[in-house]
C-alpha positions in Angstrom: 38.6 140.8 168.7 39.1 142.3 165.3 42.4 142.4 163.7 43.8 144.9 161.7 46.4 143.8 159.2 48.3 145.6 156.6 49.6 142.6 154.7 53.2 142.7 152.7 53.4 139.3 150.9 56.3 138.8 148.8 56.1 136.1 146.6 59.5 134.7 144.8 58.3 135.1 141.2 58.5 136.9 138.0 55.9 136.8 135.7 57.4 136.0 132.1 57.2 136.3 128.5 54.0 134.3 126.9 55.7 131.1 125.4 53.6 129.5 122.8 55.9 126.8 122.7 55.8 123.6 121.1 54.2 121.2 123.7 54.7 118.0 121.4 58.6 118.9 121.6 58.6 119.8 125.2 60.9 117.7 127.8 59.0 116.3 131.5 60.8 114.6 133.9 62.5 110.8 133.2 62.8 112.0 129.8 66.8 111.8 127.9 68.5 115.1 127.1 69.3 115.7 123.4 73.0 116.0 123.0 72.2 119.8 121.6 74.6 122.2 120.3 73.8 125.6 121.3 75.4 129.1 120.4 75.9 132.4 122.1 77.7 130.9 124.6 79.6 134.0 127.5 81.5 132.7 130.4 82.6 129.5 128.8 86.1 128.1 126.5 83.8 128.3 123.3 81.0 130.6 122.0 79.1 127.5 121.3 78.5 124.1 123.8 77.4 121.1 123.6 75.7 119.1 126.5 77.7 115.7 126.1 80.2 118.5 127.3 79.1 117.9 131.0 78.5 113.6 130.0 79.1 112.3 133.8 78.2 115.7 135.8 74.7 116.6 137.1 73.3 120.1 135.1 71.1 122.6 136.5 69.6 125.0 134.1 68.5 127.9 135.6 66.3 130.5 133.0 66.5 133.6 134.3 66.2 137.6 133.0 67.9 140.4 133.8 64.9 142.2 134.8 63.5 139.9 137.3 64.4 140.3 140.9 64.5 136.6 142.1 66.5 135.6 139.3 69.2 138.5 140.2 69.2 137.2 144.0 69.6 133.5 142.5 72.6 134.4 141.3 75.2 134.7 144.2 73.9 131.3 145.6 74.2 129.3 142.4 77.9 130.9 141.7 78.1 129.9 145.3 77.1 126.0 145.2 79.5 125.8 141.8 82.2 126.4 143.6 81.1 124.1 145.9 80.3 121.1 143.9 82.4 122.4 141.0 83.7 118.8 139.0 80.1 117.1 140.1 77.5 119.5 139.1 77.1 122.1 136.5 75.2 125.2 136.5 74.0 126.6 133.1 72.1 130.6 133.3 70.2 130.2 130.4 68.5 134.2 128.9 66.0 135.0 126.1 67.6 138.1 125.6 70.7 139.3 123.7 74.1 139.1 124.0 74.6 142.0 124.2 72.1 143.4 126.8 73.4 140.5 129.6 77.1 141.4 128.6 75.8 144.8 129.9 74.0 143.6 132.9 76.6 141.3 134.1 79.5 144.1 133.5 77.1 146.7 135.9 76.3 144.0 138.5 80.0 142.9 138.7 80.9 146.6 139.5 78.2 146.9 141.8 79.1 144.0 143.8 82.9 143.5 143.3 82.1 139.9 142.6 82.7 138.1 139.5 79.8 136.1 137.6 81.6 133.3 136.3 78.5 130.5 135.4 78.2 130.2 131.3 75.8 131.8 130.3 73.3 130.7 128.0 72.6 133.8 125.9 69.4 134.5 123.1 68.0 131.1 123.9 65.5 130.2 121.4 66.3 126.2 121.8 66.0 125.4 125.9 62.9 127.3 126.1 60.7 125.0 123.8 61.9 122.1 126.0 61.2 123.5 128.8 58.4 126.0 128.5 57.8 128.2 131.5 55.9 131.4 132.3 57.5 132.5 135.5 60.5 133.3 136.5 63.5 131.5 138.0 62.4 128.3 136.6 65.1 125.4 137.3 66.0 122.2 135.3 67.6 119.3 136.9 69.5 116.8 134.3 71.0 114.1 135.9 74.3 112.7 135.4 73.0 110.3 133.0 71.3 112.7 131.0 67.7 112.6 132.0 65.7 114.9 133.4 65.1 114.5 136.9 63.5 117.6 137.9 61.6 120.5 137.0 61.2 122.8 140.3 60.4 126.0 141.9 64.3 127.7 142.6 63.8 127.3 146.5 64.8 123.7 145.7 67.9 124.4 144.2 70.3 124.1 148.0 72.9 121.9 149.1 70.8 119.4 150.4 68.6 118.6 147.3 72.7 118.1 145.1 74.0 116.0 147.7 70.6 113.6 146.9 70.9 114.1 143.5 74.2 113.0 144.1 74.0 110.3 146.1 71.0 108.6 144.8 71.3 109.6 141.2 68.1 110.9 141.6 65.9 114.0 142.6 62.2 113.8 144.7 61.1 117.0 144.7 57.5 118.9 143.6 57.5 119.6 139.7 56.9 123.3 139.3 53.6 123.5 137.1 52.8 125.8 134.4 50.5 126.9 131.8 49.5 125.0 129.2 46.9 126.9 127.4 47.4 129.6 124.8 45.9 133.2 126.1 45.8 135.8 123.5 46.2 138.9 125.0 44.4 140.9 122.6 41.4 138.9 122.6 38.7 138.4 125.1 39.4 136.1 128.1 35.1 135.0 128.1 33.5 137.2 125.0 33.5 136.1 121.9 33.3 138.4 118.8 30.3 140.6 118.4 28.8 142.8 115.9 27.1 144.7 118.1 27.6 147.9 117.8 25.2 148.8 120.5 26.8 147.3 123.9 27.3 149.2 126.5 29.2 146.8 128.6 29.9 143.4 129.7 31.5 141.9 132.1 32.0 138.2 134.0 33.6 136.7 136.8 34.8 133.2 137.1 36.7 130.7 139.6 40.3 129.8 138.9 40.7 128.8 135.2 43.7 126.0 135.2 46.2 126.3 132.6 45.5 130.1 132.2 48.1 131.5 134.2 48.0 134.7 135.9 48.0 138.4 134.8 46.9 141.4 134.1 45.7 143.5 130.7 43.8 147.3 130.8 43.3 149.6 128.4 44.0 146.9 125.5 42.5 147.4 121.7 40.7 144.3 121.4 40.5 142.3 118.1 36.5 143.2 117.4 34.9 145.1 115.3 34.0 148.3 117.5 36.5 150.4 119.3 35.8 148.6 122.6 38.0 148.8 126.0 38.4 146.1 128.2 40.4 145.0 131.5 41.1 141.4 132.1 42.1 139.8 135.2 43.8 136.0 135.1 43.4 134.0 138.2 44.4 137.1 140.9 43.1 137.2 144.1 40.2 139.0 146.0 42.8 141.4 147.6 44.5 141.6 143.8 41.1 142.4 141.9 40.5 145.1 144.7 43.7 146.6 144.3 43.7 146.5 140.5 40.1 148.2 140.9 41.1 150.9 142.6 44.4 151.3 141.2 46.3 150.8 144.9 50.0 149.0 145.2 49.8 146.4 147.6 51.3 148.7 150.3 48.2 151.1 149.9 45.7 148.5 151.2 44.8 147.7 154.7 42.6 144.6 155.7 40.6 144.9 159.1 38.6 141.0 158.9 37.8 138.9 161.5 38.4 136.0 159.0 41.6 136.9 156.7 41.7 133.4 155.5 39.7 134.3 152.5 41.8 137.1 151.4 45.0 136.3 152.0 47.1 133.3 152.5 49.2 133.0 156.0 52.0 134.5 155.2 54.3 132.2 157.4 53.2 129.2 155.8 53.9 130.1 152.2 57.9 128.7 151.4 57.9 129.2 147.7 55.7 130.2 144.3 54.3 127.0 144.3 52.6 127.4 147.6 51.2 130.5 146.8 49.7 128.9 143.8 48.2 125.9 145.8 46.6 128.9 148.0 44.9 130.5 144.4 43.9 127.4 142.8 42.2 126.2 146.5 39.2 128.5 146.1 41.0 131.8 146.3 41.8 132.5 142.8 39.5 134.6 140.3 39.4 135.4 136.4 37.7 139.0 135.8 37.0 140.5 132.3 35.1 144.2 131.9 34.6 145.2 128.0 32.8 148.5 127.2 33.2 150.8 124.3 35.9 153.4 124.1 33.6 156.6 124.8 32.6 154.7 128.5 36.1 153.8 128.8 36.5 156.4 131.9 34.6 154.8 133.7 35.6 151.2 133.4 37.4 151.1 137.2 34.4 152.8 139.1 32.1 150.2 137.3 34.5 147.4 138.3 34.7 148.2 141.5 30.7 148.6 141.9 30.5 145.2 140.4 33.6 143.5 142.6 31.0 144.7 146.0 28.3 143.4 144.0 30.2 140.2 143.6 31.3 139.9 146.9 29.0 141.7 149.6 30.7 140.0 152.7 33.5 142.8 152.5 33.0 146.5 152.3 35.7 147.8 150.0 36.8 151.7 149.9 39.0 154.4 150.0 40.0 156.3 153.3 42.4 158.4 154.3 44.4 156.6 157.0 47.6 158.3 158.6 50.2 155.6 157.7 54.1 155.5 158.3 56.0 156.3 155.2 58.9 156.5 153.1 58.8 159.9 152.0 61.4 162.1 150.0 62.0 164.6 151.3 64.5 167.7 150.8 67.5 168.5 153.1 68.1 171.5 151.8 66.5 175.0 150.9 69.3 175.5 148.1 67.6 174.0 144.8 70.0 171.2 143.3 67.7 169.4 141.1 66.1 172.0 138.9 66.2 170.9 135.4 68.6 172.6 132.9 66.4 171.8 130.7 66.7 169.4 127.1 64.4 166.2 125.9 63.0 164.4 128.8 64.6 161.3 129.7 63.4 158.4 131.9 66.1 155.7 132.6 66.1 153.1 135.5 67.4 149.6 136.1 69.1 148.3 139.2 72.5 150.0 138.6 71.2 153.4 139.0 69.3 156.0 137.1 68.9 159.0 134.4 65.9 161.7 135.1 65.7 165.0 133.0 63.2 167.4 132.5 60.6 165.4 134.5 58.9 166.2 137.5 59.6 164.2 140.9 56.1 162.0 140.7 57.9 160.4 137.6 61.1 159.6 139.8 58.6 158.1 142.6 56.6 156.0 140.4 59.3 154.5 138.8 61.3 153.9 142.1 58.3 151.9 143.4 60.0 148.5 141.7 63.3 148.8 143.0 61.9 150.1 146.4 59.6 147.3 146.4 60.8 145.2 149.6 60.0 148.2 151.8 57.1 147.3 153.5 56.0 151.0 153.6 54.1 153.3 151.2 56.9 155.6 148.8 55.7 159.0 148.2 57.0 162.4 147.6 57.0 164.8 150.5 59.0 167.6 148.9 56.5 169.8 147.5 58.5 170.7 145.3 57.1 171.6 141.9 59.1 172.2 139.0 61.1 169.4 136.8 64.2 167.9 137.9 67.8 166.6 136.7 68.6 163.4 138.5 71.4 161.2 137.9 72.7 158.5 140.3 74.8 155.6 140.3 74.1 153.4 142.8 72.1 150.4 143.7 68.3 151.3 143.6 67.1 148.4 145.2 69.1 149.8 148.7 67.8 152.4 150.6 71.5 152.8 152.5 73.2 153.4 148.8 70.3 155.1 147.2 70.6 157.8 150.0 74.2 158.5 150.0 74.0 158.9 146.2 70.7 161.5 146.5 73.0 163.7 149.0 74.8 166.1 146.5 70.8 166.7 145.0 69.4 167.7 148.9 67.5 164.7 149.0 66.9 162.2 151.1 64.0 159.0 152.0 62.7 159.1 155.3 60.0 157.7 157.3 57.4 160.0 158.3 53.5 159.2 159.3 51.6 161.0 156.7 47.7 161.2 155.7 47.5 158.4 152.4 44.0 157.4 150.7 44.5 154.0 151.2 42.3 151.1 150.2 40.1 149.1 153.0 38.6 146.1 153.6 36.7 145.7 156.2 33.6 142.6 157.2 30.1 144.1 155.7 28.6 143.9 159.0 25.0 143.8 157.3 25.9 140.5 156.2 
């Protein structure tokens, strides 16, 4: 019997910053710690340290940003296993960004919570990062008491069990977390090289899983050539990612109806961590896309890639339907208008702590609260009808739906679930295959 799936995977990782760091003076496991001295030190007895300052304790380094949602979550558990192991083990937060900007952060997500972050915290790191290069996000460092590295893993490995072996044995077996090693440019070409050809009217080429590459996305980017050409580039996504990216669809506005979903998606039960995931890409299921065309065809650069994805792979029949799908809608609880703009320079603002809307109209507010809403498992959309612009302030946490309600109440709003009529993406078997 056919299945019908619409599939929600949720996989622990933030895609970071390109680092074009110095591989010759990177760090790998069994390696010795440099006694460094590092500044911009928060949460700690002196703006600078120095790691023979923990000579005789195990360190964890755990890089992390403010805007990724993994690394927020770490945070309670590592503040948690401190306490727990504090005079044996070490935590260090280690950030790329300012000072300032995670003085901010932590000041908003202690008022939030009520809970003090107490870890030092390793501020506008320039140093750690070339020893350590990464691309994604929580990425965790495991020094041993003796000052070598003994680990380099995915943050699901960071738990009680894995310190009390570090611990006991002085050292750590666990799966080193891979990452890229090859320099992408993301204002070249991914396949073309330079042309002079001032006549193309497109190009385009698909390819397997490119190791080293990492994954991403770039559309609408000026290329370095010579003619105004337009390109999208897709880095090792997978079938289910190039469709959506095609047809510009959030993973919420897709439904799968296979026989077979083995080939578009991974089995959701069976994937533990990022690494997993990325065992499922590499294995066959990962792809690397690139469509280039010149800047007056540029409109149609997503219809043509998603004739050429069916081209490419003719066992599916990929396209839009309108499918009546539960929902979580705004909606408005009263006929008294609250939110009407007083008017002034449009302002966007939106972060985890709450928000600042003026003079914009509500599709703004619901495409910017599609990150923060992102663990609902349902479609967010706007079911007010409601057509002028808006004045919305809130201070609340964005990420939950109980908070983010109560502070909507005094602007006769609220998010419910509703069935409503969506044009949603499909795959379904191509049954003249």
């Amino acid at each position: 019997m056919k299945k019908i799936f619409i599939i929600i995977i949720n996989v622990v990782l933030c895609a970071a910053f390109a680092l074009k760091g110095h591989a010759q003076n990177s760090l790998s496991v069994g390696q010795k710690m440099p006694d460094l001295t590092l500044p911009d030190i928060i949460n700690y007895k002196t703006p600078t340290l120095k790691f023979s300052d923990f000579r005789g304790k195990v360190v964890i380094l755990d890089f992390w940003a403010t805007w990724c949602s993994p690394c927020i979550a770490m945070i309670p558990k590592i503040e948690a296993l401190q306490n727990q192991f504090d005079g044996k083990v070490q935590f260090l937060s280690v950030g790329y960004e300012s000072t300032n900007h995670i003085v901010e952060f932590l000041k908003k997500l202690e008022k939030q919570t009520g809970k003090n972050v107490t870890l030092p915290q390793i501020t506008n790191d320039k140093i750690l990062v070339k020893l350590f290069p990464h691309q994604t996000l929580p990425h965790c460092v495991w020094i041993g008491a003796d000052g070598t590295v003994q680990a380099i893993s995915d943050p699901s490995d960071v738990n009680e069990e894995n310190i009390r072996k570090i611990l006991t044995t002085k050292s750590l077996q666990v799966r080193t977390k891979q990452e890229t090693n090859r320099t992408y440019d993301a204002l070249r070409p991914l396949f073309f090289g330079e042309s002079n050809d001032n006549n193309l009217l497109l190009r385009s080429q698909l390819s397997g899983y490119i190791d080293g590459l990492g994954r991403g996305i770039y559309k609408d980017v000026q290329t370095k050539l010579p003619q105004n050409l337009k390109r999208i580039t897709a880095r090792n996504l997978s079938m289910t990612e190039l469709f959506r990216l095609a047809y510009r669809k959030e993973q919420k506005e897709m439904i799968i109806e296979v026989k077979d979903l083995a080939a578009l998606e991974p089995d959701k039960n069976s994937i533990k961590n990022s690494m997993e995931f990325m065992d499922w890409v590499k294995n066959g299921n990962g792809y690397c896309y690139e469509l280039q065309l010149p800047e007056s065809r540029s409109k149609d650069a997503f219809m043509i890639m998603q004739s050429q994805l069916q081209t490419y792979f003719p066992k599916y029949k990929i396209g839009l339907e309108h499918r009546k799908v539960k929902c979580l809608a705004l909606i408005r609880t009263t006929t008294d208008d609250k939110i009407l703009t007083k008017g002034g320079e449009p302002m966007v603002n939106l972060d985890k702590f709450g928000c600042n809307f003026r003079s914009c109209f509500l599709s703004v507010f619901i495409d910017r609260l599609q990150i923060p809403l992102q663990s609902s498992p349902l479609p967010v959309i706007d079911a007010t009808n409601y057509k002028n612009m808006v004045d919305i302030k809130l201070d609340c946490n964005m990420t939950d739906l109980k908070e983010l309600n109560e502070a909507l109440i005094p602007y006769g709003l609220r998010f419910d679930e509703i069935f409503s009529d969506l044009e949603m993406v499909v795959i379904k078997d191509n049954a003249g295959i």
